[in-house]
Backbone as a chain_set.jsonl record, in Angstrom:
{"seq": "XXXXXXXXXXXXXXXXXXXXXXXXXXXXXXXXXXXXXXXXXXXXXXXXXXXXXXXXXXXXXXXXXXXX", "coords": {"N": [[155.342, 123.378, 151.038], [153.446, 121.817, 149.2], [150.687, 119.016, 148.756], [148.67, 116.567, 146.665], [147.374, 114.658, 148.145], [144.849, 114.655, 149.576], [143.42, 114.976, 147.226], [143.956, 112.835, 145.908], [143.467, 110.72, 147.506], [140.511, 110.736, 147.475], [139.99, 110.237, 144.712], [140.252, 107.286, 145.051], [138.174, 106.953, 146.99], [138.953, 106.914, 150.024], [139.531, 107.286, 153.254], [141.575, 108.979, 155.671], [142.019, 107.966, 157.46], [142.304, 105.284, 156.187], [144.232, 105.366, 154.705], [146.392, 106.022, 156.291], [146.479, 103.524, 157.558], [147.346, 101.632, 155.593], [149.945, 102.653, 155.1], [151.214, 102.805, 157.45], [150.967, 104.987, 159.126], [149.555, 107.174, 161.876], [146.355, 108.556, 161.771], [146.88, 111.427, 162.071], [148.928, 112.546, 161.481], [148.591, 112.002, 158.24], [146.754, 113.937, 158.104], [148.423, 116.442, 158.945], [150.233, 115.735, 156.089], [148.61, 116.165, 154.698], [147.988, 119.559, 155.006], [150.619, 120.405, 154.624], [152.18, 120.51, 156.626], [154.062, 119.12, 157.667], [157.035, 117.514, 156.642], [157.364, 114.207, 155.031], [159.935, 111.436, 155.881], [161.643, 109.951, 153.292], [161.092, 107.567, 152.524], [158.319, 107.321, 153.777], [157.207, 109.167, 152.143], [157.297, 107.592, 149.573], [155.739, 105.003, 150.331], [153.167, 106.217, 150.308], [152.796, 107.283, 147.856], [153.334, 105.585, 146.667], [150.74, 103.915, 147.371], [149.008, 105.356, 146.242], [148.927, 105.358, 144.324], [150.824, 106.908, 142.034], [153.391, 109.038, 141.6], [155.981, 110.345, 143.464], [157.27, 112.769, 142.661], [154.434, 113.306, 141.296], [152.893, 113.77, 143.485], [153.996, 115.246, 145.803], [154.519, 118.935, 145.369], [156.529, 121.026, 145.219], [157.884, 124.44, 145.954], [159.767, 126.885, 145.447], [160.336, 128.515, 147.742], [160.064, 126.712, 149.187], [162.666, 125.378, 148.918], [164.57, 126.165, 149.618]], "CA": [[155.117, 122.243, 150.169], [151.944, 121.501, 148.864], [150.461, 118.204, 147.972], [147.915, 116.374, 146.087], [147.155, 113.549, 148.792], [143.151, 114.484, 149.891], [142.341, 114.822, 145.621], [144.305, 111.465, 144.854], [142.624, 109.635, 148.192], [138.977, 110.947, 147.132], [140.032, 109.124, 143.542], [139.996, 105.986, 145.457], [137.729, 106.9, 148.314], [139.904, 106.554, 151.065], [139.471, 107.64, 154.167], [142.418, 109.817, 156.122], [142.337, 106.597, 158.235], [142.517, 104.167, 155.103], [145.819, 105.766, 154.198], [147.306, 106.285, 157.43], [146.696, 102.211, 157.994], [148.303, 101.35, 154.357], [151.024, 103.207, 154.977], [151.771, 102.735, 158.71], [151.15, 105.947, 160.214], [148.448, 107.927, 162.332], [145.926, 109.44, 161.051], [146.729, 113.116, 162.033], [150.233, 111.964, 159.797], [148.259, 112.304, 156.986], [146.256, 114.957, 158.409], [149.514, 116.813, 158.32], [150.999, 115.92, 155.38], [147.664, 116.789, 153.358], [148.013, 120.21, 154.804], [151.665, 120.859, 154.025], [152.706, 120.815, 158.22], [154.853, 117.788, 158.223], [157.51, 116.75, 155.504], [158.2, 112.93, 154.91], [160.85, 110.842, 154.966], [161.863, 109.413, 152.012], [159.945, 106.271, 152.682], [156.896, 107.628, 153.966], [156.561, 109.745, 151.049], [157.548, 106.694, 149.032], [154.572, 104.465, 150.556], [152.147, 107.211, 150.517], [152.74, 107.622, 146.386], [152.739, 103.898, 146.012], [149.288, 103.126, 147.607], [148.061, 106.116, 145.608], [149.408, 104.614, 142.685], [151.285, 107.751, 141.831], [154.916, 109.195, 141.799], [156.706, 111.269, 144.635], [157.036, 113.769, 142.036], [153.24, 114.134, 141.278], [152.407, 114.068, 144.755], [154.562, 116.753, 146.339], [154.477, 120.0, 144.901], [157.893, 122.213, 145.722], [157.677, 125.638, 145.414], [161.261, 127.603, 145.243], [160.362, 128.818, 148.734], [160.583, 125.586, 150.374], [163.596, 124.397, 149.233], [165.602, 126.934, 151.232]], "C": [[153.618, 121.972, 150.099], [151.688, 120.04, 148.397], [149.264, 117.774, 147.881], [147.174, 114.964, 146.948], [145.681, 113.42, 148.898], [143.228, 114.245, 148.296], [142.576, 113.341, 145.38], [143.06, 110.512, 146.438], [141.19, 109.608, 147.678], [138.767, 110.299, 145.691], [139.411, 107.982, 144.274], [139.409, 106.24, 146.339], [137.843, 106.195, 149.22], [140.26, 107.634, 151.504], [140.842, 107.922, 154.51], [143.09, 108.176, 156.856], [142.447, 105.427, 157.509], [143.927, 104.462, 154.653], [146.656, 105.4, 155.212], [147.372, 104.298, 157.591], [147.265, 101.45, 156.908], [149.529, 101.405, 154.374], [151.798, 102.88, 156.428], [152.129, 104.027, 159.302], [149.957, 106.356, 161.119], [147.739, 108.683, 161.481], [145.861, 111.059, 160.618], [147.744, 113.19, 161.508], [149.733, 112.526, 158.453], [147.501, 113.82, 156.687], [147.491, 116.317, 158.019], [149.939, 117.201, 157.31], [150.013, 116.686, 154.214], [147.877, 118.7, 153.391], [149.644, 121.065, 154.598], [152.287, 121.213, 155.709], [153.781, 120.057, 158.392], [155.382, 117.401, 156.591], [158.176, 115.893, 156.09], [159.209, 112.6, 155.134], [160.625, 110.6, 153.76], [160.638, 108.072, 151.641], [158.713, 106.484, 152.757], [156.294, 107.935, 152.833], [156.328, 108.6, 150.113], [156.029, 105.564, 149.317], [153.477, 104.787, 150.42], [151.66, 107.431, 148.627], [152.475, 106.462, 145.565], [151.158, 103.463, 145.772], [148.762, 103.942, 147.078], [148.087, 106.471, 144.369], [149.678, 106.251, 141.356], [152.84, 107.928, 141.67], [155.236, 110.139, 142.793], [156.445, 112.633, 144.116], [155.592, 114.334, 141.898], [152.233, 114.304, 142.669], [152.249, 115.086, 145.805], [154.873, 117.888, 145.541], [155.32, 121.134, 145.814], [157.66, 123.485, 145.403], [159.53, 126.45, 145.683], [161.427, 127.828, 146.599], [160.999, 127.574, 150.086], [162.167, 124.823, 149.866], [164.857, 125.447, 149.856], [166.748, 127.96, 150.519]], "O": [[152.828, 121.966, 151.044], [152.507, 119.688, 147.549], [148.465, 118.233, 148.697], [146.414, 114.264, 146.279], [145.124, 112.405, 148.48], [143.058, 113.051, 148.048], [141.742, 112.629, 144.82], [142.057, 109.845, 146.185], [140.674, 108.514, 147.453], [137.659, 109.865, 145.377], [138.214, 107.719, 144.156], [140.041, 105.69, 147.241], [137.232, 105.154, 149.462], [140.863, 108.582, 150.999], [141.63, 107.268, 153.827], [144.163, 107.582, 156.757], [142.705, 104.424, 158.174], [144.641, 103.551, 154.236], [147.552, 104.567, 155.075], [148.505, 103.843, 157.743], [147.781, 100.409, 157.316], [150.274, 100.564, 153.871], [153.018, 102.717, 156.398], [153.206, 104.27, 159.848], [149.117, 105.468, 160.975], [148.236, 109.375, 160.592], [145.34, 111.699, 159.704], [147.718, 114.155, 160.744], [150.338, 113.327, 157.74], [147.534, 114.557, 155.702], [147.417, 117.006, 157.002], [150.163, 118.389, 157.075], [150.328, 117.423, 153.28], [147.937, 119.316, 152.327], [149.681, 122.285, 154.441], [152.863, 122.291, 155.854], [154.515, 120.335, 159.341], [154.662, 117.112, 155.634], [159.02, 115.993, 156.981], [160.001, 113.403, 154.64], [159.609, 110.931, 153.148], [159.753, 107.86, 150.811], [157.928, 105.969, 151.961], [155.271, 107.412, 152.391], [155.157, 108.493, 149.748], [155.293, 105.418, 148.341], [152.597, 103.927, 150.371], [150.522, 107.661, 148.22], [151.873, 106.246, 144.513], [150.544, 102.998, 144.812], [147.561, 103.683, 147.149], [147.613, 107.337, 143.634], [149.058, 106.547, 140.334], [153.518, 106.903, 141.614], [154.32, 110.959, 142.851], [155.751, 113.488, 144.667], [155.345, 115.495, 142.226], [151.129, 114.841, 142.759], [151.299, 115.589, 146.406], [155.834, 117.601, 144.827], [154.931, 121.84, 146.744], [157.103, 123.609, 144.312], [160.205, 125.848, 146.518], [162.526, 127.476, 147.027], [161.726, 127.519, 151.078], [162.651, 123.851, 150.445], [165.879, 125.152, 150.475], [167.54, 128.587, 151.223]]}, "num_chains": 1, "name": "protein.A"}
């Protein structure tokens, strides 16, 4: 899974640690999720697309591979 989290935070310049405290996680959370190591809940993802005033959909990027 790939997603668009570092390009959309650097929109709003916001820090790894500006997200992670928006959202209610750690910062190596985001660290993570930017590099495709760690998939969401539902929610997380959900909070994560909100504060980056986005959609789930244009956030996470599926590839055929990951969905199994």
């Amino acid at each position: 899974m790939k997603t668009r989290i570092k390009e959309l935070r650097a929109r709003y310049d916001m820090t790894q640690e500006d997200l992670a405290n928006k959202v209610g996680v750690r910062r190596e959370t985001i660290g993570f999720l930017e590099k495709g190591k760690y998939n969401p809940s539902l929610k997380l993802a959900y909070k994560v697309a909100k504060t980056l005033q986005t959609t789930i959909d244009e956030l996470f990027i599926f590839e055929d591979s990951d969905l199994g």
